[in-house]
VMD Tcl script that builds the backbone (N, CA, C; Angstrom):
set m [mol new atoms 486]
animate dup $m
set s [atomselect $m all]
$s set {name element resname resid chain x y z} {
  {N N UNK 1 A -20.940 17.637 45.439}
  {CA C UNK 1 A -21.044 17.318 46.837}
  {C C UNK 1 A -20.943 18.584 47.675}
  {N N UNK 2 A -20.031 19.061 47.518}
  {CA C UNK 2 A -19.606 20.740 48.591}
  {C C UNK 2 A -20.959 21.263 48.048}
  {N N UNK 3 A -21.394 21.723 47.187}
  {CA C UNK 3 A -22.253 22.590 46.739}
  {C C UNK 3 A -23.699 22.015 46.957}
  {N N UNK 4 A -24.067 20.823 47.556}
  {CA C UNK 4 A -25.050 20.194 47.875}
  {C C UNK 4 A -24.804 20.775 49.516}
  {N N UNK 5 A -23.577 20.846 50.121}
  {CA C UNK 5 A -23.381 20.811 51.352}
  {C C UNK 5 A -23.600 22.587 51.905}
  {N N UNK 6 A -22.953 23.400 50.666}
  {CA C UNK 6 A -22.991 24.662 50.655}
  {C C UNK 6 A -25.004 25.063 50.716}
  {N N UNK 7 A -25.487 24.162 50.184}
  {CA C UNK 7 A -26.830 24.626 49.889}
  {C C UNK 7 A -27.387 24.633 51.580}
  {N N UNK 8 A -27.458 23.279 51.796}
  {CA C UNK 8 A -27.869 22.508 53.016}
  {C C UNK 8 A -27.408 23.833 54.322}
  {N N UNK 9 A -26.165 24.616 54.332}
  {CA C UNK 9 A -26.027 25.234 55.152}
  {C C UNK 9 A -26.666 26.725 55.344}
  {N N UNK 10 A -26.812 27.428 54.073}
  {CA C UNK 10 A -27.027 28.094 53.412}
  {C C UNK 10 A -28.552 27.819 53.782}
  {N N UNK 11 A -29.462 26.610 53.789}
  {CA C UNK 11 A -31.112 26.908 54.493}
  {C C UNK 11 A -31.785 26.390 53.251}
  {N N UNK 12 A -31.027 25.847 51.731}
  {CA C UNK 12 A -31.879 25.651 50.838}
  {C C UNK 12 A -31.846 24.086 50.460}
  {N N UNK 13 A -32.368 23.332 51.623}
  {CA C UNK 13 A -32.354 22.409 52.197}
  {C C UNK 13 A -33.385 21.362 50.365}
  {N N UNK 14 A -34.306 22.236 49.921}
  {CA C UNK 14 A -34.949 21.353 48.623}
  {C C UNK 14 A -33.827 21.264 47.476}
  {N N UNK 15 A -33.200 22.349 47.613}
  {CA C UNK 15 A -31.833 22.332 46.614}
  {C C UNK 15 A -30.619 21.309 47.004}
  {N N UNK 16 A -30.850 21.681 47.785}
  {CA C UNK 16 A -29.541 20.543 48.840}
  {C C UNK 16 A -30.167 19.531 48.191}
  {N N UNK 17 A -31.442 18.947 48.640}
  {CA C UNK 17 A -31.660 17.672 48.371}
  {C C UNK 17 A -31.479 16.761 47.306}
  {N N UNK 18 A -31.995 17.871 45.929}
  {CA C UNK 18 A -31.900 17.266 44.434}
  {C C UNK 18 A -30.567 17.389 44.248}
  {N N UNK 19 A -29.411 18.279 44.828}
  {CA C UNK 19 A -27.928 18.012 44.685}
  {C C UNK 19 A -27.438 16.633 44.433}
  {N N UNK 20 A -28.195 16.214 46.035}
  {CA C UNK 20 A -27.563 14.870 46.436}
  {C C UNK 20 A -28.167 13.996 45.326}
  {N N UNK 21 A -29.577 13.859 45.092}
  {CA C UNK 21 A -29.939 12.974 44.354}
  {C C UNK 21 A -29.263 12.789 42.344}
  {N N UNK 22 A -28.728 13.890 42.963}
  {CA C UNK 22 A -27.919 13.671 41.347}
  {C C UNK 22 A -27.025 13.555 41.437}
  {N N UNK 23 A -25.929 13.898 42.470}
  {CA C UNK 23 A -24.856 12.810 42.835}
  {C C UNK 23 A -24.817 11.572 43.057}
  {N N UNK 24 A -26.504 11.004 43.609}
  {CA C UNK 24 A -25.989 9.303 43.533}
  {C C UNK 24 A -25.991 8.782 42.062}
  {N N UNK 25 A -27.058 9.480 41.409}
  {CA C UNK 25 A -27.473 8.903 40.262}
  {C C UNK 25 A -25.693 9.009 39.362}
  {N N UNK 26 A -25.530 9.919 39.014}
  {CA C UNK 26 A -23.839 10.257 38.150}
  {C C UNK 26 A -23.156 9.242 39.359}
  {N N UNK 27 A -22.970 9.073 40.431}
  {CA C UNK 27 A -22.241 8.352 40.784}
  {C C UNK 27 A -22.146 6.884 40.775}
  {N N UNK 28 A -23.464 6.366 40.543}
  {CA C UNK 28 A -23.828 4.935 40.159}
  {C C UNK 28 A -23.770 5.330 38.757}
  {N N UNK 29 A -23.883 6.177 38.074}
  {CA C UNK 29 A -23.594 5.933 36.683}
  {C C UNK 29 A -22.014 5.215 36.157}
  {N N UNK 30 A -21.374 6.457 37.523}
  {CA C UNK 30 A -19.850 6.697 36.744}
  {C C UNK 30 A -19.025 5.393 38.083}
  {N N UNK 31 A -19.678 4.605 38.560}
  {CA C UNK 31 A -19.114 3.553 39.424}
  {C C UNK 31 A -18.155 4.114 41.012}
  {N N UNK 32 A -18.448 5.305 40.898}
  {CA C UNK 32 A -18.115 6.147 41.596}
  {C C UNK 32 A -18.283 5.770 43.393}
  {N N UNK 33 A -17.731 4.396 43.899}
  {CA C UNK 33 A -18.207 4.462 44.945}
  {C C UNK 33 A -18.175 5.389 46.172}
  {N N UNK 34 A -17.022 6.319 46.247}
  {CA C UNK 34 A -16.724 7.605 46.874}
  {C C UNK 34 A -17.531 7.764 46.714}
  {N N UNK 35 A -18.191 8.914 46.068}
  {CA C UNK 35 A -18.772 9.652 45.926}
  {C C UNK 35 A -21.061 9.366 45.967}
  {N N UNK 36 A -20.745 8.050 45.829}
  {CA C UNK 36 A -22.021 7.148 45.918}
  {C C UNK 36 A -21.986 6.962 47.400}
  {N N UNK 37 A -21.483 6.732 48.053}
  {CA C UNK 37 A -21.348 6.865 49.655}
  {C C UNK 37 A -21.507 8.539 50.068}
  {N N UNK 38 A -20.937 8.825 49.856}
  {CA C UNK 38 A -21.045 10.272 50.513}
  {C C UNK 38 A -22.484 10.955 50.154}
  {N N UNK 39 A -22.891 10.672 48.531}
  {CA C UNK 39 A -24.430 11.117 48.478}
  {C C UNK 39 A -25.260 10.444 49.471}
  {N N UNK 40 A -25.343 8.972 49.525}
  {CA C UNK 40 A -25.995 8.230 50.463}
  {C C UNK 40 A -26.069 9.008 51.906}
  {N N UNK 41 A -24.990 9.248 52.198}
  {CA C UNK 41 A -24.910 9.884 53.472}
  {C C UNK 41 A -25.508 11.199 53.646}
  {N N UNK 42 A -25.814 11.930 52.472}
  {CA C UNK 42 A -26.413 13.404 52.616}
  {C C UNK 42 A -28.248 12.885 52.628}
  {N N UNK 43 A -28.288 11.940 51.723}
  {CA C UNK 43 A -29.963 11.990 51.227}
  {C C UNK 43 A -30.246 11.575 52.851}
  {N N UNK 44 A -29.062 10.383 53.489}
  {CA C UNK 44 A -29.528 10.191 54.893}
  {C C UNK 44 A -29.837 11.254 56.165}
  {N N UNK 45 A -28.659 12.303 55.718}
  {CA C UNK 45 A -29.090 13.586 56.972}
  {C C UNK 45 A -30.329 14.015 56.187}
  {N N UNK 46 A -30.725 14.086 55.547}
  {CA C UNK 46 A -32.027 14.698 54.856}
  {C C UNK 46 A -33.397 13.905 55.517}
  {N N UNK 47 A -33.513 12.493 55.349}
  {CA C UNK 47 A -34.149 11.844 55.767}
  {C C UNK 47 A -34.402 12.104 57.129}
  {N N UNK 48 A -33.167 11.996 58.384}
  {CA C UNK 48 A -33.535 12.115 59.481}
  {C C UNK 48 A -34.147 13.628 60.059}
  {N N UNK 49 A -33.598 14.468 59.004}
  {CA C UNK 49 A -33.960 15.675 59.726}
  {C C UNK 49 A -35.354 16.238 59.029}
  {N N UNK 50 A -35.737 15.260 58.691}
  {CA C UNK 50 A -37.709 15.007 57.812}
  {C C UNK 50 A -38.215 14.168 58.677}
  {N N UNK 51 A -37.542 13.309 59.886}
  {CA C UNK 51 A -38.471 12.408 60.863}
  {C C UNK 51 A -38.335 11.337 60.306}
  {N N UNK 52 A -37.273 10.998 58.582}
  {CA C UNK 52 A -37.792 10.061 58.229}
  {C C UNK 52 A -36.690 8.636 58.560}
  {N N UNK 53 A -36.156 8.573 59.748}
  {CA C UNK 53 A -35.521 7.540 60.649}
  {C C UNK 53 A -35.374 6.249 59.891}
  {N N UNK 54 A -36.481 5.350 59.477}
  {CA C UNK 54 A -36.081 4.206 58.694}
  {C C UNK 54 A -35.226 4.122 57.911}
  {N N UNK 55 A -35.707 5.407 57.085}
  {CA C UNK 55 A -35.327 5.495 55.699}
  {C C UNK 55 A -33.488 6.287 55.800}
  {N N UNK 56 A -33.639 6.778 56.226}
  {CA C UNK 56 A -32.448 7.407 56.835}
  {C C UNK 56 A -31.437 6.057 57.394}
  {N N UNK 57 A -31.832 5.241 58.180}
  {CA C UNK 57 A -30.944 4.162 58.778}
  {C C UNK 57 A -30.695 3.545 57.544}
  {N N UNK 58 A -31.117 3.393 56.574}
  {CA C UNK 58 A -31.242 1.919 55.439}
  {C C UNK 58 A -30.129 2.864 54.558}
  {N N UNK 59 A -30.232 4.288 54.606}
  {CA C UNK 59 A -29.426 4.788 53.310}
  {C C UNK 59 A -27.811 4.929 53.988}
  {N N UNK 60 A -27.861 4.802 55.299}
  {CA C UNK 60 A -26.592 4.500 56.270}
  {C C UNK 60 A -25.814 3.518 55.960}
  {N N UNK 61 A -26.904 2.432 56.076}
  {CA C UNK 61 A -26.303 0.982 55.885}
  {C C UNK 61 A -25.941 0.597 54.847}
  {N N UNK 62 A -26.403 1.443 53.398}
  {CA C UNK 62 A -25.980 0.846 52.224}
  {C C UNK 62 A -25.025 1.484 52.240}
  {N N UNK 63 A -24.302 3.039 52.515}
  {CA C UNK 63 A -23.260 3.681 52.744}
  {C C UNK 63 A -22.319 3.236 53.269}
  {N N UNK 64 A -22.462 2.459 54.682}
  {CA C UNK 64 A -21.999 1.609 55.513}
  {C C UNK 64 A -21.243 0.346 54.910}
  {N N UNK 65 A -21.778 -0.146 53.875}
  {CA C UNK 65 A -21.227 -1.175 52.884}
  {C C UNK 65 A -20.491 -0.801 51.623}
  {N N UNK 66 A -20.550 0.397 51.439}
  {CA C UNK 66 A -19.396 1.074 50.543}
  {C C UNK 66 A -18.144 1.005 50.936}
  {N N UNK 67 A -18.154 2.061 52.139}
  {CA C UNK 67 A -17.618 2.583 53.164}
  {C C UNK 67 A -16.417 1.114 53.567}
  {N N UNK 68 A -17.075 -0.062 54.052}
  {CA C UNK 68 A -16.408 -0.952 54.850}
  {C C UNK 68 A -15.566 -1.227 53.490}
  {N N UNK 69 A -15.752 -1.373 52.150}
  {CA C UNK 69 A -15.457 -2.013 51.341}
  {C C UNK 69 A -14.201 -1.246 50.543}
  {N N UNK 70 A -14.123 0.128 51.049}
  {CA C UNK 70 A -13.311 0.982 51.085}
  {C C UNK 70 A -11.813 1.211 51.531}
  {N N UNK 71 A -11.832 0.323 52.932}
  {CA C UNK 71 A -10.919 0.319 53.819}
  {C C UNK 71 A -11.164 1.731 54.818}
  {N N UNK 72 A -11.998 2.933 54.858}
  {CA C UNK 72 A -11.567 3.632 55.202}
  {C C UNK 72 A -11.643 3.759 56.562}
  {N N UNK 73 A -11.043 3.880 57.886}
  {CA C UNK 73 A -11.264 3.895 59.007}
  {C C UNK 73 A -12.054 4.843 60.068}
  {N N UNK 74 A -11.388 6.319 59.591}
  {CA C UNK 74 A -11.821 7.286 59.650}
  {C C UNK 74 A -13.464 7.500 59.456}
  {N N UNK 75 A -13.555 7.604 58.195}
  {CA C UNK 75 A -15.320 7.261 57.132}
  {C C UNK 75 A -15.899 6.474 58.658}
  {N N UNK 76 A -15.638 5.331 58.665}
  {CA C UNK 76 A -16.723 4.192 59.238}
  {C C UNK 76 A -16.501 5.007 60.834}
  {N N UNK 77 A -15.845 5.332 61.576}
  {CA C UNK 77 A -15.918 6.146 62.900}
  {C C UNK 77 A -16.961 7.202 62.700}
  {N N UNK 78 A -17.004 8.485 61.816}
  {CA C UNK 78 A -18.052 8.744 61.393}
  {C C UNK 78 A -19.165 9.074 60.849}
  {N N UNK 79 A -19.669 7.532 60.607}
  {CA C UNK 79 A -20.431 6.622 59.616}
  {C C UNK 79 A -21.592 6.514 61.483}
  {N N UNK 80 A -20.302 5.427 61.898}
  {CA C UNK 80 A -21.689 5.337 62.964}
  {C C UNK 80 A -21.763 6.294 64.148}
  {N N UNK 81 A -20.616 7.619 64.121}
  {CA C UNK 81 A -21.350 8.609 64.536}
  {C C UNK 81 A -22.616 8.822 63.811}
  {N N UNK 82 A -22.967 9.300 62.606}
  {CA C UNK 82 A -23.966 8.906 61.502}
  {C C UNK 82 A -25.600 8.577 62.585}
  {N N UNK 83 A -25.017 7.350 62.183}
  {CA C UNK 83 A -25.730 6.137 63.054}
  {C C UNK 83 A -26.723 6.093 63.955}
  {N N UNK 84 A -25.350 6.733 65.351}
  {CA C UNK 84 A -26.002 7.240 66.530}
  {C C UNK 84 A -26.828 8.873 66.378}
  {N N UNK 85 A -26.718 9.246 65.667}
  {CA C UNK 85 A -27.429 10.709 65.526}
  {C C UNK 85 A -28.953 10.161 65.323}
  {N N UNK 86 A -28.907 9.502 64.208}
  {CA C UNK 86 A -30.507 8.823 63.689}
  {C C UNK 86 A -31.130 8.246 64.771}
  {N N UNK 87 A -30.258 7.243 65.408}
  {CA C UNK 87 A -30.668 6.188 66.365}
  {C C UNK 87 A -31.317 7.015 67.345}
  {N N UNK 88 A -30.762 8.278 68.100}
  {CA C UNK 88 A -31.002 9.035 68.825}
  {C C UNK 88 A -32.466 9.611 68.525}
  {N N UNK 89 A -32.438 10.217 67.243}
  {CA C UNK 89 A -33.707 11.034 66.726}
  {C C UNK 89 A -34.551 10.049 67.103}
  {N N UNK 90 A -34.344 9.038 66.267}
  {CA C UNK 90 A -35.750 8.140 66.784}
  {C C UNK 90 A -36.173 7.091 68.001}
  {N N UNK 91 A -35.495 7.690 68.946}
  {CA C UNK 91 A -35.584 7.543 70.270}
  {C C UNK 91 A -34.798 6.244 70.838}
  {N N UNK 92 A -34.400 5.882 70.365}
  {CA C UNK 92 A -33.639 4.634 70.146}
  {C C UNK 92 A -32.153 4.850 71.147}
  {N N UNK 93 A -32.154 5.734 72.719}
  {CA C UNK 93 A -31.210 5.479 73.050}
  {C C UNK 93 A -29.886 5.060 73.325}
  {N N UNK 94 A -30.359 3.546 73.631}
  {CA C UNK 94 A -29.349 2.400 74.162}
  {C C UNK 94 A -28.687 2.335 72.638}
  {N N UNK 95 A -29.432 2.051 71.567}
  {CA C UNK 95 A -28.372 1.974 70.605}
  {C C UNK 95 A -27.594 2.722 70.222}
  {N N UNK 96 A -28.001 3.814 69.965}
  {CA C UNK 96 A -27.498 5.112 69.848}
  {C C UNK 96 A -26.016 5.530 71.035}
  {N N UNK 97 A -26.221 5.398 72.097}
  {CA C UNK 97 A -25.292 5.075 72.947}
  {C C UNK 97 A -24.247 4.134 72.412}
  {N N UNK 98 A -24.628 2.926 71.884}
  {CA C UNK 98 A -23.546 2.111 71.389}
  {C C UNK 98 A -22.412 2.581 70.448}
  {N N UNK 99 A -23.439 2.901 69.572}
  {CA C UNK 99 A -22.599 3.123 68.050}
  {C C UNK 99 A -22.078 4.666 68.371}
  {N N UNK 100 A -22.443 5.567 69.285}
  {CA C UNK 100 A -21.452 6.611 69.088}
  {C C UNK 100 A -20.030 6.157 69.724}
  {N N UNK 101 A -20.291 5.079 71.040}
  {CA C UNK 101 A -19.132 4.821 71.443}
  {C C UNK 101 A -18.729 4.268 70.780}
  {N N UNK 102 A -18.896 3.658 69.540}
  {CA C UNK 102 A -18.276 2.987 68.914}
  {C C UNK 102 A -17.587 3.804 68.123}
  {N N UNK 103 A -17.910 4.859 67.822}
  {CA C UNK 103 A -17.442 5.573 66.987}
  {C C UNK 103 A -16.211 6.231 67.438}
  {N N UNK 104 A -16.601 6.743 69.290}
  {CA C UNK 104 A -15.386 7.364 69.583}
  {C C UNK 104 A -14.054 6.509 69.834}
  {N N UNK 105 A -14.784 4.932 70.152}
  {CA C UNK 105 A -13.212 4.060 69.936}
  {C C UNK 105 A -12.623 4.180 69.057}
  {N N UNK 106 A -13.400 4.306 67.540}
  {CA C UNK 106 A -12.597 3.853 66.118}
  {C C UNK 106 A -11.235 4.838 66.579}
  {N N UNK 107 A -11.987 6.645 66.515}
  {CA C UNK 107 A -11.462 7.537 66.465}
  {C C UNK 107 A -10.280 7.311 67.153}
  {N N UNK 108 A -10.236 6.710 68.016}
  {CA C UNK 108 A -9.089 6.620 69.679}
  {C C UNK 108 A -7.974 5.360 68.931}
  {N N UNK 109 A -8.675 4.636 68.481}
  {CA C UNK 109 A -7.780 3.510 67.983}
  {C C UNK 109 A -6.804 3.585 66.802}
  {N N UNK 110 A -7.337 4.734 66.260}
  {CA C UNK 110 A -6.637 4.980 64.393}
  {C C UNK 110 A -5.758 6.523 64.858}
  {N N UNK 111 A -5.681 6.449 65.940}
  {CA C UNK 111 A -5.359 8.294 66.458}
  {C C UNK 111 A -5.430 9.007 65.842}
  {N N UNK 112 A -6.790 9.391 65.324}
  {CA C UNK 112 A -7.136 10.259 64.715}
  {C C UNK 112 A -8.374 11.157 65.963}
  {N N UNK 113 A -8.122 12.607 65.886}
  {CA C UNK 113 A -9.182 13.147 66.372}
  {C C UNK 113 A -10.515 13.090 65.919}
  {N N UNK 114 A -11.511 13.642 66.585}
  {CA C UNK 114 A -12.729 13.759 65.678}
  {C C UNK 114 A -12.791 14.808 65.538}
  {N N UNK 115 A -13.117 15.155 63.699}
  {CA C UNK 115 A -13.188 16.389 63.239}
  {C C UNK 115 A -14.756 17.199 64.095}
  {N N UNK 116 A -14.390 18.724 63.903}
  {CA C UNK 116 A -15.077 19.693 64.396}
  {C C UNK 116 A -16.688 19.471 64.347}
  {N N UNK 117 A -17.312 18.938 62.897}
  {CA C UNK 117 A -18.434 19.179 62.899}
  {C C UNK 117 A -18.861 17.576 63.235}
  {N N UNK 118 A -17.802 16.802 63.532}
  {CA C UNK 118 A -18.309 15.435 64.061}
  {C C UNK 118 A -18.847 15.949 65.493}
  {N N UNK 119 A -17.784 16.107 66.063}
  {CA C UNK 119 A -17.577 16.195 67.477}
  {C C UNK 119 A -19.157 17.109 67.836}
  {N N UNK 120 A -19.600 17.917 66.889}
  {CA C UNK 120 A -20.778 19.026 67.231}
  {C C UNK 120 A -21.857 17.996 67.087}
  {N N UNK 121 A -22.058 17.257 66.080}
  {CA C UNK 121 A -22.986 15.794 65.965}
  {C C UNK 121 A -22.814 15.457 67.175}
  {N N UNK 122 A -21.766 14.860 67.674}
  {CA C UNK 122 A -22.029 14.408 68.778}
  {C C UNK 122 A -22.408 14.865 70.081}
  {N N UNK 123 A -22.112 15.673 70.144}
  {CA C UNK 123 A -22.618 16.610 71.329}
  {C C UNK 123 A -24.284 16.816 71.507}
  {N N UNK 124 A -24.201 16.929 70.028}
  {CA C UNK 124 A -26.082 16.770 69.717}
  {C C UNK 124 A -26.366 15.605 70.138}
  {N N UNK 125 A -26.487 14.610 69.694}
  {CA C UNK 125 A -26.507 13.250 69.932}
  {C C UNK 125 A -26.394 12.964 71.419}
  {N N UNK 126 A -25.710 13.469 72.044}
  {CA C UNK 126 A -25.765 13.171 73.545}
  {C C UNK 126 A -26.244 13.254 74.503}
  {N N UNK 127 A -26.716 14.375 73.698}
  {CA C UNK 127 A -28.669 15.425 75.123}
  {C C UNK 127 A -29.145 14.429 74.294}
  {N N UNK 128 A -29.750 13.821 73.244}
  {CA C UNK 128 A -30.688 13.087 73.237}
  {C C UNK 128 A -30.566 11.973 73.798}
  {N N UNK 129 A -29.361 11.462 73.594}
  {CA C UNK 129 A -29.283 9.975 74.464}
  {C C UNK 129 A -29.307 10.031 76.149}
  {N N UNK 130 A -29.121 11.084 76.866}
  {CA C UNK 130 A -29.395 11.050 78.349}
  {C C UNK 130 A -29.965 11.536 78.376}
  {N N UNK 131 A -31.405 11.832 77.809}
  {CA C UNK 131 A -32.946 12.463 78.263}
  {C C UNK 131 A -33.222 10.766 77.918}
  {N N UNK 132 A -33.036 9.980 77.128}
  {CA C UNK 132 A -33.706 9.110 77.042}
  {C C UNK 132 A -33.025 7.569 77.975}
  {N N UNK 133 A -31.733 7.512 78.683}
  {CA C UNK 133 A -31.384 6.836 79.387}
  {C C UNK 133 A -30.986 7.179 80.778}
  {N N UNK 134 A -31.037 6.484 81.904}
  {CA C UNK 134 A -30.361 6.663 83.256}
  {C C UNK 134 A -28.633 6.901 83.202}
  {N N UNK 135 A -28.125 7.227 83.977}
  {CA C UNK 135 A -26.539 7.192 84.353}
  {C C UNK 135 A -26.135 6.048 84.167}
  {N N UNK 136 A -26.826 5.003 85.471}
  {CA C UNK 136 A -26.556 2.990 84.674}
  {C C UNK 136 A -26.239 2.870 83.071}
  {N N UNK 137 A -27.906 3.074 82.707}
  {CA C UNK 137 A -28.200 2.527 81.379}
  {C C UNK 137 A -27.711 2.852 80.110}
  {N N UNK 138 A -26.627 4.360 80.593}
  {CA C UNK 138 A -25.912 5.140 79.888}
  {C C UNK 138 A -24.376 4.156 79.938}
  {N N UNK 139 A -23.503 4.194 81.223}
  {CA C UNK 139 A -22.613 3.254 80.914}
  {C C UNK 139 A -22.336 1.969 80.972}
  {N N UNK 140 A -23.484 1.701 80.675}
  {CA C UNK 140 A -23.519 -0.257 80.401}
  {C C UNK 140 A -23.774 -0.128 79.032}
  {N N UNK 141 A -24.690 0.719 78.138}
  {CA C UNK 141 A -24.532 0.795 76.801}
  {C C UNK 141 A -22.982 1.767 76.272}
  {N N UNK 142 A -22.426 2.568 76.861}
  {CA C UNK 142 A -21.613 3.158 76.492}
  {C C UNK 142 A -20.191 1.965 76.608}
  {N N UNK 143 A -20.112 1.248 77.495}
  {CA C UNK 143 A -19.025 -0.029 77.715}
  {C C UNK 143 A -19.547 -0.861 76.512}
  {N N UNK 144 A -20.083 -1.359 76.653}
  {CA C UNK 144 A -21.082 -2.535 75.508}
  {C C UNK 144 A -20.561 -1.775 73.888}
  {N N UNK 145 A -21.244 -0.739 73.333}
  {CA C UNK 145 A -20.574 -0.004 72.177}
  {C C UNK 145 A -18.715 -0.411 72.295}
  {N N UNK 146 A -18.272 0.185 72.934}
  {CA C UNK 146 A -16.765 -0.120 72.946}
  {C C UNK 146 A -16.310 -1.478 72.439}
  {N N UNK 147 A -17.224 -2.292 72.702}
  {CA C UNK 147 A -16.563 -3.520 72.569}
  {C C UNK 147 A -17.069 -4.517 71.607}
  {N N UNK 148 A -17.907 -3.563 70.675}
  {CA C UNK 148 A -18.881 -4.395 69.691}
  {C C UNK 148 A -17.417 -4.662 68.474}
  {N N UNK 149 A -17.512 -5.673 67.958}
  {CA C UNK 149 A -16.336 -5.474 66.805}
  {C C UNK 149 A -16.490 -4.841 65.345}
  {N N UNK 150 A -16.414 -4.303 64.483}
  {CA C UNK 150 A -16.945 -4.106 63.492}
  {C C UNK 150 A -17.980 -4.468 63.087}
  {N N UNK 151 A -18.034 -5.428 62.698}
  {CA C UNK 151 A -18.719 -6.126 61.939}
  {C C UNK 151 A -20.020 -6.239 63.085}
  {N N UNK 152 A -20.139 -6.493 64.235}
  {CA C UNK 152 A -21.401 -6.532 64.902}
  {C C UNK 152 A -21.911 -4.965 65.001}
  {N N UNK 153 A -21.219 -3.951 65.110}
  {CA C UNK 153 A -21.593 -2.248 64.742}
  {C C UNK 153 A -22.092 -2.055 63.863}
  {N N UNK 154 A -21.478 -2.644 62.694}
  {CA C UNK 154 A -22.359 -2.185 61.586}
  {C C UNK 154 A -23.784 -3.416 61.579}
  {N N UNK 155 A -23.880 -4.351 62.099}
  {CA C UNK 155 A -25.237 -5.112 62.241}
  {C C UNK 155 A -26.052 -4.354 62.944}
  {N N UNK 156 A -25.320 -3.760 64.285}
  {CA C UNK 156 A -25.846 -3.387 64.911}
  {C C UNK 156 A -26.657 -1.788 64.774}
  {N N UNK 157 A -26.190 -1.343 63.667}
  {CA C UNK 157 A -26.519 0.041 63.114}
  {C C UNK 157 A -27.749 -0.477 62.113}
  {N N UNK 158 A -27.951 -1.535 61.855}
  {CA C UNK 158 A -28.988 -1.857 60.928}
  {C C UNK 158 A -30.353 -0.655 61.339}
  {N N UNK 159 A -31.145 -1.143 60.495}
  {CA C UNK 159 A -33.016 -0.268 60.689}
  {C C UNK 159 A -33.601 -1.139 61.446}
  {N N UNK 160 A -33.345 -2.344 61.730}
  {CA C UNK 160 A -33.799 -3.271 63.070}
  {C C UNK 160 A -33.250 -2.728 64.929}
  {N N UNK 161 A -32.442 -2.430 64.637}
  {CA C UNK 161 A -31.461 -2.176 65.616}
  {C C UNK 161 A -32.577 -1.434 66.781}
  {N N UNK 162 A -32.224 -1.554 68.070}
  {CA C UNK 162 A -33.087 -1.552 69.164}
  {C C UNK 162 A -32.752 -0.114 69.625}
}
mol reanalyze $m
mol bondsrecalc $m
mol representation Tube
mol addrep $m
């Protein structure tokens, strides 16, 4: 995983990639759901940052179902930071708006901060979501996220999702 992550930073983004893909594979070998989540989650930044948005949301959501099944609180805050990054790329605003606020409640609720390179996701994530929404349309989806409950966040993070 680090050394998939070391690649990815490092610029050797085709190396990065087959990292990950052999971490899911050994990790569905070895029942490894840790670690089968966390690959999921790399092949997904891979996907989005290829344009490839669907595919990227779907490898979220199966992550997303590890993840919930996990208990971990932290993970699922951001998971649909995650979420909102994709949602964003593919222009998908209002949702994107949701699920980061959703994300920054988890964070607020478990008092936990958001780590460094979350918080930089998000910041990214945020010029895209107010080039693509009004001030309104920003906090009526940013209230709305707050108050989705789990379980409708992660529906709501689906590859359908608006």
């Amino acid at each position: 995983m680090h050394l998939a992550w070391a690649c990815e930073e490092l610029g050797d983004l085709e190396r990065a990639r087959a990292l990950h893909e052999e971490n899911l594979r050994r990790a569905r070998g070895a029942s490894n759901k840790r670690m089968e989540a966390m690959s999921l989650e790399g092949l997904a930044w891979h996907a989005r940052m290829e344009g490839r948005v669907e595919e990227s949301l779907a490898l979220l959501r199966e992550s997303t179902h590890i993840v919930r099944d996990l208990s971990d609180p932290v993970w699922m805050a951001n998971i649909f930071s995650r979420f909102a990054a994709t949602l964003a790329a593919g222009g998908r605003a209002e949702a994107a708006a949701q699920l980061l606020s959703k994300s920054t409640a988890l964070y607020e609720e478990i008092g936990s901060t958001i780590p460094q390179y979350v918080g930089k996701r998000n910041a990214e994530t945020l010029i895209r979501i107010h080039t693509g929404l009004d001030a309104d349309a920003f906090a009526d989806a940013w209230a709305s996220g707050r108050a989705l409950t789990l379980e409708e966040a992660v529906d709501r993070a689906g590859p359908r999702a608006q």
